[in-house]
VEXDREN-2710 file (C-alpha; in Angstrom, 1 decimal):
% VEXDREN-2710
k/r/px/py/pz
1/UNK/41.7/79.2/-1.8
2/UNK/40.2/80.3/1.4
3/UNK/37.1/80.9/0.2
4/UNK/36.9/77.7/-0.8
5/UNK/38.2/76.5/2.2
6/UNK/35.2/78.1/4.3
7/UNK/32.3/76.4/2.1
8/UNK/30.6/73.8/4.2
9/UNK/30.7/70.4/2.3
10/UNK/27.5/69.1/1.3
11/UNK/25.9/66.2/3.7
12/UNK/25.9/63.0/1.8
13/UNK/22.6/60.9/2.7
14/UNK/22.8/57.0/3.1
15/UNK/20.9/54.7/0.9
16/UNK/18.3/52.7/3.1
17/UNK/17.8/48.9/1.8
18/UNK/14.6/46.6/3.3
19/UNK/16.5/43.8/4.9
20/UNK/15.3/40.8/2.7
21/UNK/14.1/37.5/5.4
22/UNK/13.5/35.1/3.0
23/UNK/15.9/34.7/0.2
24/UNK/14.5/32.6/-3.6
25/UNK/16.6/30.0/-2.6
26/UNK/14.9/28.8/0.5
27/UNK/11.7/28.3/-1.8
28/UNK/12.0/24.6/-2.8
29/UNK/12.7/23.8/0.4
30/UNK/9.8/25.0/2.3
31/UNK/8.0/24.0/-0.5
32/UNK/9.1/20.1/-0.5
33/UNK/8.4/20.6/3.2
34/UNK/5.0/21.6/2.5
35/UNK/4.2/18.7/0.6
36/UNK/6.1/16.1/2.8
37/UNK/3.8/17.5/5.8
38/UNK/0.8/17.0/3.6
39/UNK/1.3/13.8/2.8
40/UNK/2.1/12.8/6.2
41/UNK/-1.0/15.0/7.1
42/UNK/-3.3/12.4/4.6
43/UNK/-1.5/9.3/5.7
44/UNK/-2.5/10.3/9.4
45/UNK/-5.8/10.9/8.1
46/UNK/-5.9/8.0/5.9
47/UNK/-4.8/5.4/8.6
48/UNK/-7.2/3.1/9.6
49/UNK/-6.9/0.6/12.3
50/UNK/-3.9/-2.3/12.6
51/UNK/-5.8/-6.2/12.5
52/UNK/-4.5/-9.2/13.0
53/UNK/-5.0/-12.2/10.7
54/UNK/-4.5/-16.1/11.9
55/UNK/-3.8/-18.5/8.7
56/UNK/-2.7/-22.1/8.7
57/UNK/0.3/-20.9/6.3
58/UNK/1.4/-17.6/4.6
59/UNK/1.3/-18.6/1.0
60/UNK/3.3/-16.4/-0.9
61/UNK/2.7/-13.1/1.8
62/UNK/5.5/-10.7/1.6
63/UNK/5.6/-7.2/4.1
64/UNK/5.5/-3.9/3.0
65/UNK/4.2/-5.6/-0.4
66/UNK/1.0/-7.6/0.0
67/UNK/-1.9/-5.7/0.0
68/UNK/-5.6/-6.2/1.2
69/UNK/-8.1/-6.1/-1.2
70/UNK/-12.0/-5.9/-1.7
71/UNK/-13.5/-5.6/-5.5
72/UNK/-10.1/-5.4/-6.9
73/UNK/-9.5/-1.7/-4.3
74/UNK/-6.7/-1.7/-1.7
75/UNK/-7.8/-1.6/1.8
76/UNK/-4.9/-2.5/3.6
77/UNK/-1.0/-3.6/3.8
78/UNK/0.4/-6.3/5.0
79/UNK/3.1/-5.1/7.3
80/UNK/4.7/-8.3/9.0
81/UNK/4.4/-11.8/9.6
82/UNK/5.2/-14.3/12.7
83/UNK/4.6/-17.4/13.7
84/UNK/2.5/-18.6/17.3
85/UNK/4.2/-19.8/19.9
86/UNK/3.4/-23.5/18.9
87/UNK/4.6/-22.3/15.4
88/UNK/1.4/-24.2/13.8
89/UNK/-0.1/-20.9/12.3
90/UNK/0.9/-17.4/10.8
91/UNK/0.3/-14.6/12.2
92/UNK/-0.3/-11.7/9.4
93/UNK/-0.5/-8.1/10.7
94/UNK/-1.7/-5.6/8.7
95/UNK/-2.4/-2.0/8.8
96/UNK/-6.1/-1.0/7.0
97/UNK/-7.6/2.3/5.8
98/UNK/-10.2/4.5/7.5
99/UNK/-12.7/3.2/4.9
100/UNK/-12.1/0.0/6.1
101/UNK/-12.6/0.3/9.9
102/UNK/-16.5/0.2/9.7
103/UNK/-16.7/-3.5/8.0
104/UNK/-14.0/-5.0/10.7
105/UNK/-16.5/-7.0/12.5
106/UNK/-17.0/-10.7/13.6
107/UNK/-18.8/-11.1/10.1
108/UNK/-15.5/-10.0/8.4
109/UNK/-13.9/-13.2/5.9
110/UNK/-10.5/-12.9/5.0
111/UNK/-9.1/-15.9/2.3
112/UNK/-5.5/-15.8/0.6
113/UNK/-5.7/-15.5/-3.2
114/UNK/-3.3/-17.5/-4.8
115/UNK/-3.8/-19.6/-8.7
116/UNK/-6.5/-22.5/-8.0
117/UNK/-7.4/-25.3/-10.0
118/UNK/-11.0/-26.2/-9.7
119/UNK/-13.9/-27.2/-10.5
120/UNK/-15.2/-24.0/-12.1
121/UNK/-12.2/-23.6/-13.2
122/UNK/-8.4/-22.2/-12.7
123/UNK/-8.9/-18.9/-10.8
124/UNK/-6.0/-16.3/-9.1
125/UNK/-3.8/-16.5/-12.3
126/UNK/-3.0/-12.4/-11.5
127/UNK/-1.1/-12.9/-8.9
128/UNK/1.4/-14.8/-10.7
129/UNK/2.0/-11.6/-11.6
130/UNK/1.0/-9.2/-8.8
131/UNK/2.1/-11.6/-6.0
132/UNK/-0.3/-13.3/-3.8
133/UNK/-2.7/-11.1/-1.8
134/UNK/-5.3/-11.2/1.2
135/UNK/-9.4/-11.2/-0.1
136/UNK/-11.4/-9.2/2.1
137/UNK/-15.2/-10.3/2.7
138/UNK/-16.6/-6.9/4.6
139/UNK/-18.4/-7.6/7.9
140/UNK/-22.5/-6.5/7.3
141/UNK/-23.2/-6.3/11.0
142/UNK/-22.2/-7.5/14.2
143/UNK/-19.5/-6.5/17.2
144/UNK/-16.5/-4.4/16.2
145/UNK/-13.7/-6.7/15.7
146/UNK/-9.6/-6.6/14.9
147/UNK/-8.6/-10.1/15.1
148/UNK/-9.6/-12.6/13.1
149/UNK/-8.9/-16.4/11.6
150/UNK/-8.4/-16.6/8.2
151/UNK/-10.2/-19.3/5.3
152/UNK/-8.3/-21.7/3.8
153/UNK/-9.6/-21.8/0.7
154/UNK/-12.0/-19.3/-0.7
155/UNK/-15.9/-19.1/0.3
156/UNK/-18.6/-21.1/-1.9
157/UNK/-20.9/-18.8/-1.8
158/UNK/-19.7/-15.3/-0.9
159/UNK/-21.7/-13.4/1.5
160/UNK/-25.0/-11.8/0.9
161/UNK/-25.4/-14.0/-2.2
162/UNK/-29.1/-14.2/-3.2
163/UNK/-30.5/-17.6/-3.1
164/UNK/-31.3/-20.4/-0.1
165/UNK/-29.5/-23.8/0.7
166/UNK/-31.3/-26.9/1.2
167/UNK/-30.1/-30.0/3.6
168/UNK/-29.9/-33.4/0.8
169/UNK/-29.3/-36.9/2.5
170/UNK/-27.9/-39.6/0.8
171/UNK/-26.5/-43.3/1.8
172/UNK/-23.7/-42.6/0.1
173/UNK/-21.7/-39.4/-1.1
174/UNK/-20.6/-40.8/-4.6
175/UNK/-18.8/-38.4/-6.5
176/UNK/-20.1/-35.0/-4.9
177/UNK/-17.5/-32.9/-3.3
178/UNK/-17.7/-28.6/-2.4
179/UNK/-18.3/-27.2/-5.4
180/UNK/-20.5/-29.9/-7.4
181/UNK/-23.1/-27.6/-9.8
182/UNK/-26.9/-28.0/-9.0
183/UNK/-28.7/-27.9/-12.1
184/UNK/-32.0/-27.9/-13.4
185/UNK/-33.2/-29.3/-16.5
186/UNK/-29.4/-29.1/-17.6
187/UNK/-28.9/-25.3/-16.4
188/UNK/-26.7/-24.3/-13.7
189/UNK/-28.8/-22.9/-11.1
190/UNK/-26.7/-23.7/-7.7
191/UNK/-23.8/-25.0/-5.4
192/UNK/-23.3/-28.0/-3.3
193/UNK/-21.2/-26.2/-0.5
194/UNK/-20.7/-28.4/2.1
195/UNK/-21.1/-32.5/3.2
196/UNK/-21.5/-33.8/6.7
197/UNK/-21.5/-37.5/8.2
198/UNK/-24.8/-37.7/10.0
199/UNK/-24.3/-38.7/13.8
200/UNK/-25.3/-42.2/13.4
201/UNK/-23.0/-42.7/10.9
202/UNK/-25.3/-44.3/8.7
203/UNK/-26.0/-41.2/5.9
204/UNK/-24.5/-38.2/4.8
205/UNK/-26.1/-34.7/4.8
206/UNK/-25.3/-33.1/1.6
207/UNK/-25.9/-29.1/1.7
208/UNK/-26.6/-27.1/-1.4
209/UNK/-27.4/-23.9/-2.0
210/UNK/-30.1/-22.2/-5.3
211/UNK/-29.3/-19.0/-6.7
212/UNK/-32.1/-16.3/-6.8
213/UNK/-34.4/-16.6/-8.8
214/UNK/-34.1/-20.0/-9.2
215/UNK/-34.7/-21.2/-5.4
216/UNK/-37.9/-20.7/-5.9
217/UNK/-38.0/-23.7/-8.0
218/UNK/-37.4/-25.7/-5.4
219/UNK/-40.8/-27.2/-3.5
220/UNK/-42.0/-29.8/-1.3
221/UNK/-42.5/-31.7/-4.4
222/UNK/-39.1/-31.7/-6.0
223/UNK/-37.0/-34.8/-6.4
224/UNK/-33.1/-34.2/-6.2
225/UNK/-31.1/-37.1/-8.0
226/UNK/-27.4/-37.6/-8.3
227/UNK/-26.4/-36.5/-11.9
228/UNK/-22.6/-36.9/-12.0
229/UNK/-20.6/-39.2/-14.5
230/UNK/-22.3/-40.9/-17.7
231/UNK/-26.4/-41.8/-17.8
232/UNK/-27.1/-45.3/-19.6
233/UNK/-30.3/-46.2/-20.3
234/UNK/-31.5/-49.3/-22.2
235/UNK/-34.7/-49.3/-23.5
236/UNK/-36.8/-50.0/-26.8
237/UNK/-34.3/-47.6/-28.8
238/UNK/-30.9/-49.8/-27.6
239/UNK/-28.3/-48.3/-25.3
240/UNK/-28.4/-44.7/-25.2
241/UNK/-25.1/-42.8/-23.0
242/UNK/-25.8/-39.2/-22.1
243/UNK/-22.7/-37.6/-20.8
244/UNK/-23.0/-34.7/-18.3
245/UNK/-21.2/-31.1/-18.3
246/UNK/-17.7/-31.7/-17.7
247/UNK/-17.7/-30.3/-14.4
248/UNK/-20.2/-32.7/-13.5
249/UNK/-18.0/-35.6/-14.7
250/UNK/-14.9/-34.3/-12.9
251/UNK/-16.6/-33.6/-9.4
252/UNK/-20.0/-35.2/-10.0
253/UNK/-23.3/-33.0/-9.6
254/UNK/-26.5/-32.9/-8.5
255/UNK/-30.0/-32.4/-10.5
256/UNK/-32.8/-31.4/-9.6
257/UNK/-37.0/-31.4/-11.1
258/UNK/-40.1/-30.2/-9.5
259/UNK/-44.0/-31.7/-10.9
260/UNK/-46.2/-29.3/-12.6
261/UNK/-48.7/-30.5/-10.1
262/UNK/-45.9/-29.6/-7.2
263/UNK/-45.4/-26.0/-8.4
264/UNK/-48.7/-25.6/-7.3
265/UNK/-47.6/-25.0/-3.3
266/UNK/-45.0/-22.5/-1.8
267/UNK/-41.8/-22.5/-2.4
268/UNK/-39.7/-24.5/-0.6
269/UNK/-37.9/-22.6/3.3
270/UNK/-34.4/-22.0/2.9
271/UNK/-33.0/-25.2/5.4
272/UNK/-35.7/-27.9/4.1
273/UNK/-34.7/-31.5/3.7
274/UNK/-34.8/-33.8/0.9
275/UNK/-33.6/-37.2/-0.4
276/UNK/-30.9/-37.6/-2.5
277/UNK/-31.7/-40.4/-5.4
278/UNK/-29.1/-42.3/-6.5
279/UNK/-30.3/-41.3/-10.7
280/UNK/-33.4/-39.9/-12.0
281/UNK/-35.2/-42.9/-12.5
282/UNK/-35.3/-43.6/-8.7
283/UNK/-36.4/-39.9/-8.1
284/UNK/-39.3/-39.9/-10.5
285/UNK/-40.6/-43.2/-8.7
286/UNK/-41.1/-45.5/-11.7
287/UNK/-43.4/-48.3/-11.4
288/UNK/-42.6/-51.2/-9.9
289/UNK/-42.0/-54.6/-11.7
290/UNK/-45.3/-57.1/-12.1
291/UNK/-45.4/-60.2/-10.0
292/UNK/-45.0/-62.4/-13.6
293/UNK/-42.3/-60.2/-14.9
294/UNK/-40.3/-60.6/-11.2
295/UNK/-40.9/-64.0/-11.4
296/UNK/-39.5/-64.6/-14.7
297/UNK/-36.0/-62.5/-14.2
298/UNK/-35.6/-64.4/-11.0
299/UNK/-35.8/-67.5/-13.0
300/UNK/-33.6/-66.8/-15.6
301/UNK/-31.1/-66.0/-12.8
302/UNK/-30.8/-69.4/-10.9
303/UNK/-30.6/-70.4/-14.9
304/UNK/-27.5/-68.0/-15.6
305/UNK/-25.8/-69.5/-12.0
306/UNK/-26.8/-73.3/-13.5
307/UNK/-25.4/-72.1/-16.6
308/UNK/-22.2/-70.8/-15.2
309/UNK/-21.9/-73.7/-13.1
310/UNK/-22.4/-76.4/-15.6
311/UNK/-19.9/-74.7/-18.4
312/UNK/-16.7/-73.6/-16.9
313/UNK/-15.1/-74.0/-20.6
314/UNK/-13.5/-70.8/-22.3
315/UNK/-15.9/-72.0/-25.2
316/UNK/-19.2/-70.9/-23.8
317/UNK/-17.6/-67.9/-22.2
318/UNK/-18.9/-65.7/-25.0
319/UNK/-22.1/-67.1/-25.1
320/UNK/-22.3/-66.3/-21.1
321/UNK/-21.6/-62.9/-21.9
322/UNK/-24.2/-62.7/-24.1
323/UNK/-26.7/-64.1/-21.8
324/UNK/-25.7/-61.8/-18.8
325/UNK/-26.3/-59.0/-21.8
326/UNK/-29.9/-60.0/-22.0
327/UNK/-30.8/-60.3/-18.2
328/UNK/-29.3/-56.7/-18.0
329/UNK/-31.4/-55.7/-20.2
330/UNK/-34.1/-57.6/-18.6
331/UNK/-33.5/-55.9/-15.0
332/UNK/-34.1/-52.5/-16.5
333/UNK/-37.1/-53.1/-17.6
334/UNK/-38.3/-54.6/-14.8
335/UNK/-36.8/-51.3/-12.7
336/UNK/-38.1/-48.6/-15.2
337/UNK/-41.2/-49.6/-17.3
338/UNK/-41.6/-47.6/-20.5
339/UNK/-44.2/-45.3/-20.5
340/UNK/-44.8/-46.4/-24.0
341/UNK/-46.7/-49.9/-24.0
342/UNK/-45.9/-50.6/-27.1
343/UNK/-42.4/-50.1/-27.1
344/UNK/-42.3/-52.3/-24.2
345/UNK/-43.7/-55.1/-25.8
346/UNK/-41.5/-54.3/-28.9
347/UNK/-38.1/-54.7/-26.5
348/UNK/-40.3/-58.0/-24.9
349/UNK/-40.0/-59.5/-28.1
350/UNK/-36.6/-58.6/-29.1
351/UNK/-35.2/-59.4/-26.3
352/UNK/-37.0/-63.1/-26.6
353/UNK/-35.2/-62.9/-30.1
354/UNK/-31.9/-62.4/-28.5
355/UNK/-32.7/-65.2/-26.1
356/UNK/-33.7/-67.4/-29.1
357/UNK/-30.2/-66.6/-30.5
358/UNK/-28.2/-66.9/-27.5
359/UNK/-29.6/-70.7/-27.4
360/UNK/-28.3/-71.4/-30.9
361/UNK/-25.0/-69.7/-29.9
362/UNK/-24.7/-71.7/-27.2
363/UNK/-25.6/-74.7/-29.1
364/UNK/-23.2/-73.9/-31.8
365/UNK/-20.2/-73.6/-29.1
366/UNK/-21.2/-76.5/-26.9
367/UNK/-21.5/-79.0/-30.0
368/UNK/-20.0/-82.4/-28.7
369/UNK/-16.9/-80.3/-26.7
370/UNK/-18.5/-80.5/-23.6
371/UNK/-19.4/-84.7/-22.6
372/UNK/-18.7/-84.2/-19.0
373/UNK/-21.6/-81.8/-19.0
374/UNK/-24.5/-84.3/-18.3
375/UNK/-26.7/-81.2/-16.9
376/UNK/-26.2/-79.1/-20.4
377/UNK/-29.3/-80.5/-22.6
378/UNK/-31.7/-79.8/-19.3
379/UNK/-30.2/-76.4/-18.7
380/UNK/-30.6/-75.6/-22.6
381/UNK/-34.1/-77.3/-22.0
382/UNK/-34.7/-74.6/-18.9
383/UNK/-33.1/-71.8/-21.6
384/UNK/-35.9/-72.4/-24.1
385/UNK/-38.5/-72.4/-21.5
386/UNK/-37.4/-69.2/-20.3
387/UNK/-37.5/-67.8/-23.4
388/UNK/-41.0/-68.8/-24.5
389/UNK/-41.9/-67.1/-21.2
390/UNK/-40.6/-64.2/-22.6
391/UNK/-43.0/-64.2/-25.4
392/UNK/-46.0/-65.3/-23.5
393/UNK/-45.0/-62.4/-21.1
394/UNK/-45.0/-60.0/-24.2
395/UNK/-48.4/-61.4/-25.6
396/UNK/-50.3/-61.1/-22.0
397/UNK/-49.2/-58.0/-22.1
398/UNK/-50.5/-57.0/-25.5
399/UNK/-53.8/-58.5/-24.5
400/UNK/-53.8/-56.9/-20.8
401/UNK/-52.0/-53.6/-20.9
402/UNK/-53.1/-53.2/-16.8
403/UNK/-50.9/-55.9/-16.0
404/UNK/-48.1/-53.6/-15.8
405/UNK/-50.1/-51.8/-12.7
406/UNK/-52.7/-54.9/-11.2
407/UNK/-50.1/-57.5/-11.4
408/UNK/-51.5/-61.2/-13.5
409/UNK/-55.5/-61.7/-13.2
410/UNK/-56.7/-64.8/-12.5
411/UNK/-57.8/-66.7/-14.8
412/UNK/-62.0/-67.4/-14.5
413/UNK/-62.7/-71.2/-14.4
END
């Protein structure tokens, strides 16, 4: 026992354990902090400049959810809206992307995109989906700019579009409005983009613009007609209707054609000015009537007011009709010779026929209905004379095909 009670015990030795600073579960938080510091990092970067945007109304804009686009690409939000103080426009603000900031100049065209019935068509049917959203047009030059006034309705032509535009004038604008097609030979080659009352009040200044290649088309020589609704044209062949495109008969159009002799000299400068015919017939310049064929149209027109004078009963009315029918038809030809001589004189002499048989119509409705009417056997006296003119008008002719240019010869004694 006391041996054992004079044996030193043996020292024990304490374990040592590294002191741990970062437990596992403080991992997914620093590591969700990582990534919220990132992204805020890349936003930062990302962050282009805040712009203003003045439209005449919002149209559908909601914050935090319509977006700026160019080429389908977001290149900004819309963050809020207000109204100016005299509460006549909106005020859009809108934060844009570093990418952005370069093409914010006072070249820069902003339009609202919302659906759009027009004339090429209905346009913007993705945002009935998507919302409406703010077009972007980037600036190619010019001051650095971050307010701007937006378009009411979307450009024409959007900028840098290849092609010139061309100054038309016209008495009247007819049936043209912005975005009438230009076309050539029945192709679609151009724009009409804009219309302006000339100062004096007394035309209207029609501006169109020619897509590349096609401008070059254009030359001091070309004749621009309106094309828009239905073409009638009487000739040899009867009444022939040619109907246009359909956008050309919803918003009228313009058509142009350009000599082979006028394709000879430059093209045409982009801002030239031209005449606008009123149909292709006046643009080509036809020739002008001859002296005896005036002469007999302006007789058979006192005739037709003798005629409507004398016979005020409902039952010459149809043979009226008829008569006005064959003066019409007279008019054109007098306005637009046929470049075929012998188709003229082959109308001539139909439409002396028709005469012949508007007489016998008359006749036939007249009969003894009509005894008050003293005047009516000298006016269908005047009728036949007219006629026979007709003929004789259509044998000269046949014997003196220069007529049509010289006018009558006289006759050698």
């Amino acid at each position: 026992m006391p041996d054992e009670l004079d044996d030193p015990q043996e020292p024990v030795e304490a374990r040592v354990r590294p002191h741990r600073w970062l437990a596992w579960v403080w991992i997914v938080p620093i590591a969700a902090a990582a990534v919220v510091a990132w992204l805020a990092w890349r936003a930062l970067a990302e962050r282009g400049p805040e712009i203003t945007i003045s439209f005449s109304a919002a149209q559908g804009l909601q914050p935090g959810q319509a977006t700026i686009q160019h080429l389908n690409a977001v290149v900004g939000v819309v963050t809020s809206l207000r109204l100016t103080h005299g509460m006549r426009r909106v005020v859009v603000h809108a934060r844009m992307t570093r990418e952005a900031a370069p093409y914010l100049t006072d070249s820069t065209i902003f339009y609202v995109v919302t659906p759009h019935l027009g004339v090429g068509g209905i346009s913007g049917l993705s945002t009935i989906v998507s919302g409406a959203y703010i077009e972007m047009y980037p600036g190619t030059g010019g001051k650095p700019q971050r307010q701007f006034v937006g378009l009411d309705s979307p450009p024409i032509i959007p900028p840098g579009t290849p092609g010139r535009s061309f100054i038309l004038h016209t008495p009247d604008l007819s049936s043209l409005t912005r975005g009438s097609p230009v076309t050539y030979r029945g192709v679609d080659v151009g724009v009409v983009t804009n219309f302006l009352l000339a100062g004096d009040g007394h035309e209207v200044r029609v501006t169109t613009f020619i897509h590349a290649p096609n401008d070059r088309l254009v030359h001091p020589g070309t004749r621009f007609w309106n094309a828009g609704g239905v073409a009638m044209t009487l000739g040899a062949q009867g009444l022939q209707l040619r109907a246009n495109s359909w956008q050309q008969l919803l918003a009228g159009g313009v058509a142009f054609d350009t000599a082979s002799a006028a394709m000879a000299a430059p093209p045409s400068p982009a801002g030239a000015v031209f005449q606008l015919y009123d149909n292709r017939q006046a643009a080509m310049g036809g020739p002008a009537a001859p002296p005896l064929m005036a002469d007999t149209l302006r007789n058979l027109n006192e005739l037709l007011g003798n005629l409507n004078r004398a016979t005020a009963g409902p039952q010459l009315h149809e043979a009226i009709l008829s008569l006005d029918r064959v003066l019409t038809h007279l008019d054109r030809l007098a306005v637009q010779t046929q470049p075929n001589l012998n188709e003229l004189l082959k109308s001539l002499r139909a439409t002396s026929d028709a005469a012949q048989r508007t007489i016998a119509l008359i006749q036939q409705r007249a009969g003894g209905t009509a005894p008050s009417n003293t005047d009516l056997p000298q006016l269908m006296n005047e009728l036949s004379q007219a006629a026979r003119s007709v003929r004789e008008l259509a044998d000269y002719l046949d014997r003196h095909p220069d007529a049509l240019l010289r006018g009558r010869r006289k006759e050698s004694p």
